[in-house]
N, C-alpha and C positions, 0 to 999 in steps of 0.2 A: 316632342310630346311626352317622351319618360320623363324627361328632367324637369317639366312642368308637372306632371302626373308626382312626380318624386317630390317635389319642396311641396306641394299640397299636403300630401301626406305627413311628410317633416310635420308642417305645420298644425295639424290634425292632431296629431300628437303631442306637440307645445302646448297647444288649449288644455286637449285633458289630466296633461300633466299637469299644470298650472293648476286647472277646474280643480284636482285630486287634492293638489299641495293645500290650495285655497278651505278644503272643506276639511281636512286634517288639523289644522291650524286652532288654536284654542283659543275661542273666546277671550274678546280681552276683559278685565276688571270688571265687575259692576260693586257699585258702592249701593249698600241698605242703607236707608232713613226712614225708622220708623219712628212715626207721629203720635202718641198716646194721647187721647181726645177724647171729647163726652161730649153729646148730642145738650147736657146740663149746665157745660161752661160757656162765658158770656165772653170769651175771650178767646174761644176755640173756632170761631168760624174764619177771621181772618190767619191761621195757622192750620186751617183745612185750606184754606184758596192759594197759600204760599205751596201746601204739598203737592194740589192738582197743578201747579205750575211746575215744580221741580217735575213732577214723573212726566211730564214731557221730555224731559232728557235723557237720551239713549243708552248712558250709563249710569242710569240710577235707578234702583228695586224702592220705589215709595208704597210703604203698606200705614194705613190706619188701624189702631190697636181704640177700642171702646172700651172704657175704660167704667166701673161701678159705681164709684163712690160719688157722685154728683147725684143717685137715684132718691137719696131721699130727700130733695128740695121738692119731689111732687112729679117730676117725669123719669120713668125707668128708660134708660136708654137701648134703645130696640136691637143695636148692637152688640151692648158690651155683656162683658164673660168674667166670672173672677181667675180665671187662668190669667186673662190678660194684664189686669190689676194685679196681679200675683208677679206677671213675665217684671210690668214696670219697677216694682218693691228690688224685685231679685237683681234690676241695673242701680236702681240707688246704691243698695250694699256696694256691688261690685268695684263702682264707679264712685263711691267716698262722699254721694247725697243723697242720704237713707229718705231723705224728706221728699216725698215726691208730687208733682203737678201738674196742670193740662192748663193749656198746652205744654208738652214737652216733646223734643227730638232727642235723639237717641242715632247717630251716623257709626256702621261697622260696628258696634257693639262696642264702643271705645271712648267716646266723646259723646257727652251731654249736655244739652242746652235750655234752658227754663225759658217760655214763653216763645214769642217770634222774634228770631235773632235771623236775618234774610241775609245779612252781611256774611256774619262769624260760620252760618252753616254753610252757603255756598263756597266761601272762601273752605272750609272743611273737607267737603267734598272735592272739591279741586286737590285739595293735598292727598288725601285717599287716592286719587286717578294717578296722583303722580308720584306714591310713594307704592302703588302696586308692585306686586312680584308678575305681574308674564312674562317677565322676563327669563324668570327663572324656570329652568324646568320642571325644578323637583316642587317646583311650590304649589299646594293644596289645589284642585280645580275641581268644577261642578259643571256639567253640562248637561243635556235635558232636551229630548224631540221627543214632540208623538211619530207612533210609530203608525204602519197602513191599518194598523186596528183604533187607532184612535187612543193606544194605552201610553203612558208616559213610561218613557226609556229614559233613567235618570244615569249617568257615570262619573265618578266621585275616583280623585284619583290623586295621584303627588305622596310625600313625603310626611309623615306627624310629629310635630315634638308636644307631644303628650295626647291625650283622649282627645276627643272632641265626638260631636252629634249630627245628626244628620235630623235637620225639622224639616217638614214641610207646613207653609203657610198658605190655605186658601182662600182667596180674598175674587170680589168683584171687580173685576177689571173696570176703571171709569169712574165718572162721578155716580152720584145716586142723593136725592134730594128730598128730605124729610120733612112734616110739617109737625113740628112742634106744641104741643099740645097744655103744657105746663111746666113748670120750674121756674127757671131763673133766663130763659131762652123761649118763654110761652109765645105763643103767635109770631114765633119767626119763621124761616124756612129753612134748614140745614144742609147745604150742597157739603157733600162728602165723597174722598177718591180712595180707590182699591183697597174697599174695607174689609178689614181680614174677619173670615168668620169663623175657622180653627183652626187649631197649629198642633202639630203631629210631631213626636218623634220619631222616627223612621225606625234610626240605628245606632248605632255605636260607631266610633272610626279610629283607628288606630293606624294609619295608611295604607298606600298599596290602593289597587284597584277595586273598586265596588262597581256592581251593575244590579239595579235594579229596575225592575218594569210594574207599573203601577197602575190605576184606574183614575183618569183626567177629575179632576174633583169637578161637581156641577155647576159649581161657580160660573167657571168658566177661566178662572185664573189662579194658580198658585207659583209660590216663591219658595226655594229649595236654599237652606241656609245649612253652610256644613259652620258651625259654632264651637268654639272650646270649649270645653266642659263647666259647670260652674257657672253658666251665662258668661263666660269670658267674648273675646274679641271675632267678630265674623270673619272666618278668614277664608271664605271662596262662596259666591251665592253665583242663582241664576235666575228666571221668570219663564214661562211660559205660559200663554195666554192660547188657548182655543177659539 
């Protein structure tokens, strides 16, 4: 009976050791792909239906960016922000195509693609998953739970070689479906996924640990992008959806 009573116990222990090791363990990779879109382009809906099919994938942060400049064909787009129009300008410079377009993707803040490219981006994304640092210890990481208040516990941690920011993206988790009214998209209906409706800088980051605790945006979803300064390359995100 002890030595039954004994390997139960053993065992008891195995679990929560494991349970303990299992919830220590960091998040693997997620790759950002954001969609910059206009409710005005006639060539934006089938590159909104490619993105609500990517963010079905467990490692991928898909945010839609609404974008301005399609407003004056006669429909203001009920989304977009010139922040947003401003984020997309600031990856042309970055990224060596100041001339910019919707549809457009934008993966890790590194690679951009003009129109619907379903091959070249998911082929992209797969390279992103497999050119991740988890490996690494010291490399950049974002992680993010609400806490029993309901407040977002963000922790921001690893190693810097140079600046970088701390945004936060809050967007509608899901599709959401518009009815178009006039422009160049008049009398259509515009299905649209986790469209972001503002982006925050947080902080500054220079490494080392950060902990902050924050108020769940009413979205009901946002995206936590620790970014190189400069609009340079995303190098650690996370999601959390309420």
């Amino acid at each position: 009976m002890i030595a039954r009573s004994l390997l139960a116990l053993v065992s008891i222990l195995a679990l929560a050791m494991a349970g303990q090791a299992q919830e220590n363990t960091p998040a693997a990779r997620e790759v950002v792909v954001e969609l910059f879109t206009s409710q005005g382009c006639p060539n934006c809906p089938k590159a909104n239906a490619f993105l609500a099919d990517l963010s079905t994938q467990k490692e991928v942060i898909a945010l839609s960016f609404a974008v301005d400049y399609w407003d004056y064909l006669g429909w203001r787009d009920t989304f977009a922000m010139p922040a947003f129009t401003a984020r997309q300008y600031a990856y042309g410079k970055v990224l060596g195509t100041p001339r910019v377009y919707t549809p457009q993707i934008i993966i890790d803040g590194r690679k951009i693609y003009k129109g619907v490219r379903e091959k070249k981006v998911r082929k992209a994304v797969e390279q992103q998953l497999q050119n991740a640092d988890a490996v690494d210890p010291d490399a950049p990481r974002v992680q993010a739970h609400l806490n029993a208040d309901g407040k977002l516990v963000l922790d921001i941690s690893g190693s810097a070689n140079g600046k970088a920011a701390i945004w936060m993206a809050a967007y509608t988790p899901g599709e959401q479906s518009i009815e178009v009214q006039g422009g160049e998209n008049k009398g259509k209906k515009m299905v649209q996924v986790n469209m972001v409706t503002g982006l925050t800088k947080l902080a500054d980051w220079t490494g080392g640990h950060t902990r902050m605790v924050l108020p769940m945006p009413e979205e009901g979803g946002c995206a936590i992008l620790l970014q190189a300064s400069g609009q340079g390359p995303i190098l650690a995100a996370t999601k959390v959806e309420s």
